[in-house]
Structures are given as structure tokens and as C-alpha cells.
N, C-alpha and C positions, 0 to 999 in steps of 0.2 A: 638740638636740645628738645624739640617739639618733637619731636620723633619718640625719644626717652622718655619724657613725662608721659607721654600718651601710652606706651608700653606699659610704665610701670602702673599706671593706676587703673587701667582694665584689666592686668593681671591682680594687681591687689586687692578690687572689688573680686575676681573670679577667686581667687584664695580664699577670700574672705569665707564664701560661697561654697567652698570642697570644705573649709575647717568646720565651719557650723552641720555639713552632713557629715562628715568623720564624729562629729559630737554627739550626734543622732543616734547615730549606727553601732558605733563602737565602746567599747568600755572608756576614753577617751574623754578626759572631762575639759571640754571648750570653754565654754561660757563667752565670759567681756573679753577671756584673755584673746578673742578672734582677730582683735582689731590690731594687739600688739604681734601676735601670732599670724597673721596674714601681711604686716609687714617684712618680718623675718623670711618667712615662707618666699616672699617676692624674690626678696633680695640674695637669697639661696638658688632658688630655681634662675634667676637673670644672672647671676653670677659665677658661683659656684658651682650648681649643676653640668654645667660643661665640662669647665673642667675634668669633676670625676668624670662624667661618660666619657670623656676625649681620655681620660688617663685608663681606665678599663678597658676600652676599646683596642689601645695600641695594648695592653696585656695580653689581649682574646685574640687580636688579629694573627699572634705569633704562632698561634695551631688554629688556625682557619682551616691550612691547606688538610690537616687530618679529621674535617669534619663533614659530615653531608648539611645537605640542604636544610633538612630539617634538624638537624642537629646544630646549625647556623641560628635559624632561627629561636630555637630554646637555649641558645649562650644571649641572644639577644634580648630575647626575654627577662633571664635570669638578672643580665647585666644591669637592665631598663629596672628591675624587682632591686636592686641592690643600690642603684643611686637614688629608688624614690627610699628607700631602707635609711638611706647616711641622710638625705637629707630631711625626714618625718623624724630620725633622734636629736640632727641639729634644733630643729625647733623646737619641740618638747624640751633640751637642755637650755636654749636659750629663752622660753616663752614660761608663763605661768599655766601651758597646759599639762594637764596632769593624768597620768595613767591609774586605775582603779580599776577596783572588781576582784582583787585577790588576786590566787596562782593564775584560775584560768582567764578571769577577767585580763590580768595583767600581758598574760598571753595574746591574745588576742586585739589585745590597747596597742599591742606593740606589731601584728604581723597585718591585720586588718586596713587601716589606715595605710600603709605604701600600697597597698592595690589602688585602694580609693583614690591615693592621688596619682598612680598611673591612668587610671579609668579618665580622671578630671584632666591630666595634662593633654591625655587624645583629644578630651573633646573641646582642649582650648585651641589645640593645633588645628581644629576643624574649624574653628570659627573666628579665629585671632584676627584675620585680615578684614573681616564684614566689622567684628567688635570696635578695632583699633579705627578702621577709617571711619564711622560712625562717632568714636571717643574724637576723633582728629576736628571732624568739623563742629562740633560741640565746643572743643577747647578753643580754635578760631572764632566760633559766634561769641564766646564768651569772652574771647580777647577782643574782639570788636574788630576783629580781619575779616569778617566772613558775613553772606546775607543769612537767611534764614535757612535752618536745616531744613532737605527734603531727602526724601529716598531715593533711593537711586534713579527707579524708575520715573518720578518727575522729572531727575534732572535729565534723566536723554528725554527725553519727549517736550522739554522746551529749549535744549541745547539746539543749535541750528547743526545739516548734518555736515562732516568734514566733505571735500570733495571727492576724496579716494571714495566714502560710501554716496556722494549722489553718483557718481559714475557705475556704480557697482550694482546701486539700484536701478540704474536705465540698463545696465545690462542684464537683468535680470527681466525686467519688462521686455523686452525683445529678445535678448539671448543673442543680441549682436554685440562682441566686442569695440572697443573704442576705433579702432584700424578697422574691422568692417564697415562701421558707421562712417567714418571717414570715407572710406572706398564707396562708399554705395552712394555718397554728398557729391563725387566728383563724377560719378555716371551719369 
């Protein structure tokens, strides 16, 4: 359950985070509705977003075999352009954000935005695992499981080391394996 909670509310703050630049950028009128609009967004992307890519995918996969390489890669493209597409109109249908700017305003409210949030979903996938264990020991300290957050790098450096690495590091100080060591004790 801790697992969950801590998924959904580091992607909710990062939603939050892509809606407010989509608001920016785009003809895309965000505002307050971010907070209701980045819940949506969450629950779209954790849920629903699989599915469509799992249900496009097995469509695409049936002429694989008649595509090259690069042509593999612009169906996956397109694919990845299409499920952020269904799910940037789910939340606009579902949220109070609203598209502006006229013809071409309107245009561009509507093609703009699924980049942005392909662009955003990369660079959650680059950093989900540093964010989420970071949100993990937060939600422990604040449960009262947990001592005080530190960074990584405190924690190995007052973690005492396993054995596998103190052996690894005397091997590296000598450059004698554990059986040589051994062998050379009984000469």
C-alpha cells in the first residue's frame, strides 16, 4: 500500500508540474484547475495509460514483421503521440482545463500539450526510482518508521560494509583472491 501511495503522490506533484508548463506554453488554460487536473492526469497515466499502449501495441505488433527498423521506431513514436493524445482529451473532458486561442489557438491547445507530456513522462521515467525512494523515506519519517532522512551518500558511508565488500576490498588491496590468501596462510 506504501508502495501505491508513494507512486501516486510523486507522480501527482510531477503532473502537477507538466500541467502548470502546458499552461505556460500553450494555448491551454490551467490555472487552480491543476490540482484537480493532476489528480485526473495521475490516475489516467497509473491506470489507464497501459492499457491503451498494451491495446495499440498488440494492433502495431501484427505488421512488425513488414517494417524496418526505423520505421519500428516512428510506429512507436506515433503510438507513444497517440496515447499521450487520448489521455491530454481525457483530462481536458474530465477537468476544468480549457482550450483557447481561437482556430489556431485551439489547434495547437490540442496538439502541443501530448508532446509536453511525452517530453514530461521521459523525464519521469528517468528519475522515478531517485523521486519515489526519496518520497518512500519521507512518508516512513513521517509515519514514525523511519530515523531521519539522509542521502544516499550518508547512508553508505555510515552503513558498516557487508562482507562480500570487505573481502572485495582486501582483494583489491592486494589483488589476492580469498583461496590465494588462504594458500599463502598455510605456506
Amino acid at each position: 500500500m506504501k508502495k501505491w501511495i508513494v507512486r501516486f503522490v510523486t507522480l501527482l506533484v510531477f503532473n502537477i508540474v507538466v500541467l502548470l508548463v502546458i499552461g505556460f506554453f500553450t494555448p491551454a488554460r490551467v490555472g487552480w484547475a491543476a490540482l484537480w487536473a493532476g489528480i485526473v492526469l495521475t490516475v489516467l497515466v497509473i491506470w489507464i495509460k497501459p492499457l491503451i499502449s498494451k491495446w495499440f501495441a498488440s494492433m502495431a505488433a501484427k505488421s512488425a514483421s513488414q517494417r524496418t527498423r526505423v520505421g519500428e521506431k516512428i510506429v512507436e513514436f506515433l503510438l507513444a503521440l497517440a496515447v499521450a493524445f487520448i489521455v491530454w482529451v481525457a483530462t481536458v473532458l474530465f477537468t476544468g482545463v480549457t482550450i483557447g486561442g481561437g482556430i489556431f489557438g485551439a489547434f495547437w491547445g490540442w496538439v502541443l500539450p501530448p508532446i509536453i507530456l511525452l517530453i514530461g513522462w521521459a523525464i519521469y521515467d528517468v528519475i522515478d526510482d531517485r523521486v519515489e525512494a526519496r518520497a518512500g523515506a519521507l512518508y516512513d519519517r513521517a509515519a514514525g518508521r523511519g530515523g531521519a532522512v539522509s542521502s544516499g551518500a550518508d547512508a553508505e558511508a555510515s552503513a558498516p560494509p557487508a562482507p562480500e565488500v570487505r573481502v572485495a576490498k582486501r582483494e583489491l588491496d592486494d589483488g589476492l583472491t580469498e583461496e590465494q590468501r588462504r594458500m599463502l596462510d598455510e605456506l
